[in-house]
C-alpha positions as CSV (number, residue, x, y, z in Angstrom):
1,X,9.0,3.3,-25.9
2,X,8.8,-0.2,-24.0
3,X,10.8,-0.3,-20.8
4,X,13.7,-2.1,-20.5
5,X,14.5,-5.3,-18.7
6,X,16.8,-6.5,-15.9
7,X,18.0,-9.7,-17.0
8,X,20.7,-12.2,-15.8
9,X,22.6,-14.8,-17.8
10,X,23.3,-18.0,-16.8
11,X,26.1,-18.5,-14.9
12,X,28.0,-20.9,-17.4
13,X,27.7,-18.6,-20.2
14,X,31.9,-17.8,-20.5
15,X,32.3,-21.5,-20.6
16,X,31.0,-22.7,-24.1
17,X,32.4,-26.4,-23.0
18,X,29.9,-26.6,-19.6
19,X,27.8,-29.5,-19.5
20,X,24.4,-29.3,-18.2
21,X,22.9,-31.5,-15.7
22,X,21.5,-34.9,-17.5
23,X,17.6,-35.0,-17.1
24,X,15.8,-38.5,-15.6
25,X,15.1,-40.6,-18.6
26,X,11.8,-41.3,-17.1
27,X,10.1,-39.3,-14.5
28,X,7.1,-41.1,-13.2
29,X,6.3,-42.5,-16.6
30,X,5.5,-39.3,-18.3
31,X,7.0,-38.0,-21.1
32,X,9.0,-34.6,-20.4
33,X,8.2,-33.6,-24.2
34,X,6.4,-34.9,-27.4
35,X,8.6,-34.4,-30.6
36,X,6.2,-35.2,-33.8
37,X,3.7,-36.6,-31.6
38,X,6.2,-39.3,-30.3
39,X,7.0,-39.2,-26.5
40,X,10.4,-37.8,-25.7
41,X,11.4,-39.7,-22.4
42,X,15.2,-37.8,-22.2
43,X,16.7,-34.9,-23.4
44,X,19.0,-35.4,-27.3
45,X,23.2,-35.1,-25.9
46,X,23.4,-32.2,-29.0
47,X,20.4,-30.1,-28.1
48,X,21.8,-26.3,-28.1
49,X,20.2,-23.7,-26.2
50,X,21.1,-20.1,-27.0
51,X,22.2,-18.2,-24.1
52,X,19.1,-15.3,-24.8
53,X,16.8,-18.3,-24.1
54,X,18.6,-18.4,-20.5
55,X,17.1,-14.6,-19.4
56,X,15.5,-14.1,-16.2
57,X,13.6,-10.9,-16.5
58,X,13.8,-9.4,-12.9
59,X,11.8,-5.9,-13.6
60,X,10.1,-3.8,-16.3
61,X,9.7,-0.3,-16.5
62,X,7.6,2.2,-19.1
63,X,10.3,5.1,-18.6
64,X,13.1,6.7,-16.6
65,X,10.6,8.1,-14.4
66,X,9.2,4.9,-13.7
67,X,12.8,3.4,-12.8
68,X,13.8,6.8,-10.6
69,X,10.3,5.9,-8.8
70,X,11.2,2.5,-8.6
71,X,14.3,3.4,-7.2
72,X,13.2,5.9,-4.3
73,X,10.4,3.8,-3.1
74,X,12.9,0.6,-3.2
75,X,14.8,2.5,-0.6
76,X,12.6,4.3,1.3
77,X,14.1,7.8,0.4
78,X,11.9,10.9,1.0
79,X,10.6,12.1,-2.7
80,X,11.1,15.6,-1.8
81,X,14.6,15.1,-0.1
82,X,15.8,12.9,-2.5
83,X,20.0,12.0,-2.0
84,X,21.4,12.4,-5.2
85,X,24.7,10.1,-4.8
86,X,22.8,7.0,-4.0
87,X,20.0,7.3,-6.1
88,X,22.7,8.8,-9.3
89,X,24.8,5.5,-8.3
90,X,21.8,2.6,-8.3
91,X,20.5,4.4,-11.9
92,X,24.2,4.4,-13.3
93,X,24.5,0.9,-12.4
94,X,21.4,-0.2,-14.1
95,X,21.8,1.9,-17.4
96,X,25.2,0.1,-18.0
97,X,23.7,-3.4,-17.6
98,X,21.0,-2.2,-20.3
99,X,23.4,-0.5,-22.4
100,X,25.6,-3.6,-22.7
101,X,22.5,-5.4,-24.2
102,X,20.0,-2.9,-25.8
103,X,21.8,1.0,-26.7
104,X,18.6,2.2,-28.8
105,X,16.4,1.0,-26.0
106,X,18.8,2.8,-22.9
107,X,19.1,6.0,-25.2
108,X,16.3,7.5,-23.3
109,X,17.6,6.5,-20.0
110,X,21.1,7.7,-20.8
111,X,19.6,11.8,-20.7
112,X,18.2,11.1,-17.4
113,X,21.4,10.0,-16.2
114,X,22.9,12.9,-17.5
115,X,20.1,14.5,-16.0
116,X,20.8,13.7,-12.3
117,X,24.2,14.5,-12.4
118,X,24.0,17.8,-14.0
119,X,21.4,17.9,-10.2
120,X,24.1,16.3,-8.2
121,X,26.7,18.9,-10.3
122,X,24.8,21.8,-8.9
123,X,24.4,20.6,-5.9
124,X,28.3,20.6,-4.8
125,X,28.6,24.4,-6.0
126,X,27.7,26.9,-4.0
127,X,23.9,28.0,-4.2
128,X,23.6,31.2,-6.5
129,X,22.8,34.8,-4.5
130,X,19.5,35.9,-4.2
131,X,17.4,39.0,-3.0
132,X,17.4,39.2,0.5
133,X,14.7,37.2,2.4
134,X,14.5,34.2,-0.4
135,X,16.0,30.4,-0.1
136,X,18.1,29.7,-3.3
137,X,16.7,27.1,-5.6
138,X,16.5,23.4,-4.7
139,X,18.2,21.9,-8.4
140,X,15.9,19.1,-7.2
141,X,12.9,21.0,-7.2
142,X,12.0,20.4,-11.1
143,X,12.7,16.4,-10.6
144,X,10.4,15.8,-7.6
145,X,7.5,17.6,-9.6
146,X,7.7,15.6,-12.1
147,X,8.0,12.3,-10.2
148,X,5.0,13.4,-8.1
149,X,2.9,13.9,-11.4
150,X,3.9,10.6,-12.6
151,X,3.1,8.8,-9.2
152,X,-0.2,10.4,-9.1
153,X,-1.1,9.3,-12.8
154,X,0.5,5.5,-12.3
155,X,-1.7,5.5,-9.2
156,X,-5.0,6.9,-11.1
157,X,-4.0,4.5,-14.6
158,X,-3.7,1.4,-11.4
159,X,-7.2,2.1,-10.5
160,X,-8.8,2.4,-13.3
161,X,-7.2,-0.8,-14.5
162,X,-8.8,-2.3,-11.4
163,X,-11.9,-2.1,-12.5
164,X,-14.2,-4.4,-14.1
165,X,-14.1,-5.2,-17.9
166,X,-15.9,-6.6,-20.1
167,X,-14.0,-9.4,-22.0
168,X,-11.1,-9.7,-19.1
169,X,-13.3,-9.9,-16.0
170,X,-16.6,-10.9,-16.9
171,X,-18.8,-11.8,-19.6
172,X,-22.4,-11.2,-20.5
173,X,-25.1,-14.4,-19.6
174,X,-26.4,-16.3,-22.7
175,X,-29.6,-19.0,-21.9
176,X,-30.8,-20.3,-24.7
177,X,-34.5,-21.7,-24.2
178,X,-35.9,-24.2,-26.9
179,X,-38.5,-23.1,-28.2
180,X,-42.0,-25.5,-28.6
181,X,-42.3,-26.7,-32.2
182,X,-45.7,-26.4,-32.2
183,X,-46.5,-22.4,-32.9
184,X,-48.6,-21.1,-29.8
185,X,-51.0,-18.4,-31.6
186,X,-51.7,-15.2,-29.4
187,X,-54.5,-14.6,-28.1
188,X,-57.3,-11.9,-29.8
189,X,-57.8,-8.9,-27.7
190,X,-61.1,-6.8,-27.7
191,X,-58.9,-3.6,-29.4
192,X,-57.8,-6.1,-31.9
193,X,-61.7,-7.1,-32.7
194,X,-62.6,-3.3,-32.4
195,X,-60.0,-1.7,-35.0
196,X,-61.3,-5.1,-37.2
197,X,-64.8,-3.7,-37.0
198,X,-64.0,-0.5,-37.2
199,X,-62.7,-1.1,-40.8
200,X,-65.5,-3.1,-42.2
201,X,-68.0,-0.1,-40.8
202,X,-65.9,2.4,-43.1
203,X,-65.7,0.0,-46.3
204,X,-69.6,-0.8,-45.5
205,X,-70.6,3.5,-45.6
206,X,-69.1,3.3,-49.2
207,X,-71.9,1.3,-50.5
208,X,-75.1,3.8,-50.3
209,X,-78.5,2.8,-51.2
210,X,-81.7,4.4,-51.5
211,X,-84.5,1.6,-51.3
212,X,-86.2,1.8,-47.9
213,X,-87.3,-1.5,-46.4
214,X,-87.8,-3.4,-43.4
215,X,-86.1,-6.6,-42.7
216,X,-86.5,-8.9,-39.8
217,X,-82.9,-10.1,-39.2
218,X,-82.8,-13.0,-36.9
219,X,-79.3,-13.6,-34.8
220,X,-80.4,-17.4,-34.8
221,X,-80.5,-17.9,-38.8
222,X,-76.6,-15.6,-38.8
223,X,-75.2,-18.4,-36.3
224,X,-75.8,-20.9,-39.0
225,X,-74.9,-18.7,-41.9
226,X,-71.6,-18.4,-40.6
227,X,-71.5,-22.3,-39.1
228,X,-71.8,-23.0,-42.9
229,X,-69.5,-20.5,-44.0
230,X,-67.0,-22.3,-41.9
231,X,-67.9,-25.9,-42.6
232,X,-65.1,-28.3,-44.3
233,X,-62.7,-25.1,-44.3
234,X,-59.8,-25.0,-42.1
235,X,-59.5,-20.9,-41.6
236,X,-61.8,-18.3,-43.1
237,X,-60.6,-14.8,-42.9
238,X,-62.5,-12.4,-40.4
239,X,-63.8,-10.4,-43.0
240,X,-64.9,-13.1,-45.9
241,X,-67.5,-13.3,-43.4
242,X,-69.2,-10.5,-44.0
243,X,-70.8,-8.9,-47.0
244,X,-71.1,-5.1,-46.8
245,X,-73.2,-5.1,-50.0
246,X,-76.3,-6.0,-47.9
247,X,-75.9,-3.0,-45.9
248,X,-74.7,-2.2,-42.0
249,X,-77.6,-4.1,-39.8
250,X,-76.5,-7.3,-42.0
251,X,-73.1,-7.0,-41.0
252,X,-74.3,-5.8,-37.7
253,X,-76.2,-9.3,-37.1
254,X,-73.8,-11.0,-38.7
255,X,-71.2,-9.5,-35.9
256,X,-73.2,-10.3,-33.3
257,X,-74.4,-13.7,-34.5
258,X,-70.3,-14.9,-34.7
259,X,-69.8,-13.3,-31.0
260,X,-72.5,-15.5,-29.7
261,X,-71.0,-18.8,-31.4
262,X,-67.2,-17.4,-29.6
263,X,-69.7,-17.7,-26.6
264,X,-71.0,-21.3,-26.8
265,X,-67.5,-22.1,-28.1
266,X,-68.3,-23.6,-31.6
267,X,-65.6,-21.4,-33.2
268,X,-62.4,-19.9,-32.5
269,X,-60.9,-16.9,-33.9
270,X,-57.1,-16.8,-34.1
271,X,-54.4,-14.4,-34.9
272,X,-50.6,-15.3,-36.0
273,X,-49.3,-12.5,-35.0
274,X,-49.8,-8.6,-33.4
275,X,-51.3,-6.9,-36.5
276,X,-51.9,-9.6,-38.6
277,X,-54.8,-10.8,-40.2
278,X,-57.5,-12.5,-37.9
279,X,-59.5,-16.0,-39.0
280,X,-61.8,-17.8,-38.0
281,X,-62.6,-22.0,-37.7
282,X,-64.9,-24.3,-36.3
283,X,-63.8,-25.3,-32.6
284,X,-65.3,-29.1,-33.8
285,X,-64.5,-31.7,-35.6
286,X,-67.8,-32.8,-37.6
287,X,-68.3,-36.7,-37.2
């Protein structure tokens, strides 16, 4: 349920025939209003204005409880002596002005009112005997509780309020970099070469043979093998460059032969990405 508003009408309301004050026609050149994109420089004679348009909203409350605690701490009354007269009185007062305007939304309000003076009621009589040794009742007692619980919570719900959102307080940082058009290829690590290797080892045991020779494998003769492997090709994949049909010291010298041309810097090997394939190309332009 919504808490009600204080309002006040304007003062001319009784008196349909009141004229109001004629506005400048011009006030410093500026327009006071634009009416279809035209400038409207004064006010039209027959312009009505409906007297609900004329509300001040003094105050807003989310309960009777909230307008008793209003009330109290308005006054400076003691929430556990609380005097019944004034405080009934001020709450009467403002259920009437909301009851004139809005009965479904004072409904609630009404049963506190009957509330405190059923308190104020039992408060004229004379208190009811008890055993000997005990105070009689305070027909307060069960109103101050609850206005203490509902301070405390209003207090807690104001704190938590206070703090920090996201969306209402603050936002999150966005940077947006531009990235370079040309791609920057990462860099080949030694794992990267190693798990290569690794794999054309384990296709290279596949292929067994049984003829027993010796073979004088120069690194020298490798470096050009692969130079002309590479030559008028823009890329050749890491492993075109090696043939495991002519057995593991091949591939061995091969290996070693295309480490030594990384050396002297005649090719490059390049990557795209982490895990992707790895190639190799000449680090020259031939003339």
């Amino acid at each position: 349920m919504s808490g009600p508003e204080a309002s006040a009408s304007r003062p001319d309301d009784e008196d349909d025939g009141a004229v109001l004050a004629p506005m400048p026609e011009v006030v410093d050149q500026v327009a006071l209003a634009r009416l279809y994109g035209e400038p409207l420089f004064a006010l039209p004679n027959d312009l009505y204005i409906p007297p609900d348009a004329l509300e001040v909203f003094l105050e807003a409350f989310e309960g009777p409880l909230d307008l008793l605690l209003y009330l109290i701490r308005k006054q400076n009354f003691n929430i556990l002596d609380i005097p019944m007269a004034g405080l009934t009185r001020q709450y009467l007062t403002y259920v009437d002005e909301i009851r004139t305007r809005n009965l479904e939304l004072a409904a609630e309000y009404l049963l506190m009112a009957a509330m405190l003076i059923e308190i104020k009621s039992r408060m004229l009589l004379p208190p009811k005997k008890t055993a000997e040794g005990e105070e009689a009742e305070d027909p307060r007692a069960e109103l101050v509780r609850r206005l203490l619980e509902y301070e405390q919570a209003k207090l807690q719900a104001a704190a938590i309020n206070a703090l920090p959102t996201y969306g209402r307080d603050f936002w999150k940082a966005q940077v947006y970099i531009e990235q370079s058009l040309q791609p920057r290829f990462p860099d080949v690590s030694l794992a990267d070469l190693q798990s290569a290797w690794a794999d054309i080892l384990k296709r290279a045991k596949l292929v067994q043979h049984h003829k027993i020779s010796r073979e004088e494998l120069s690194v020298r003769e490798h470096m050009s093998y692969v130079l002309r492997m590479l030559q008028g090709r823009r890329f050749v994949e890491f492993e075109a460059l090696f043939d495991p049909s002519r057995g593991v010291p091949v591939l061995v010298v091969t290996f070693i032969a295309m480490l030594e041309l990384a050396k002297e810097t005649l090719v490059e090997i390049t990557q795209a990405e982490a895990f992707a394939p790895i190639y190799v190309r000449l680090a020259y332009s031939p003339t």
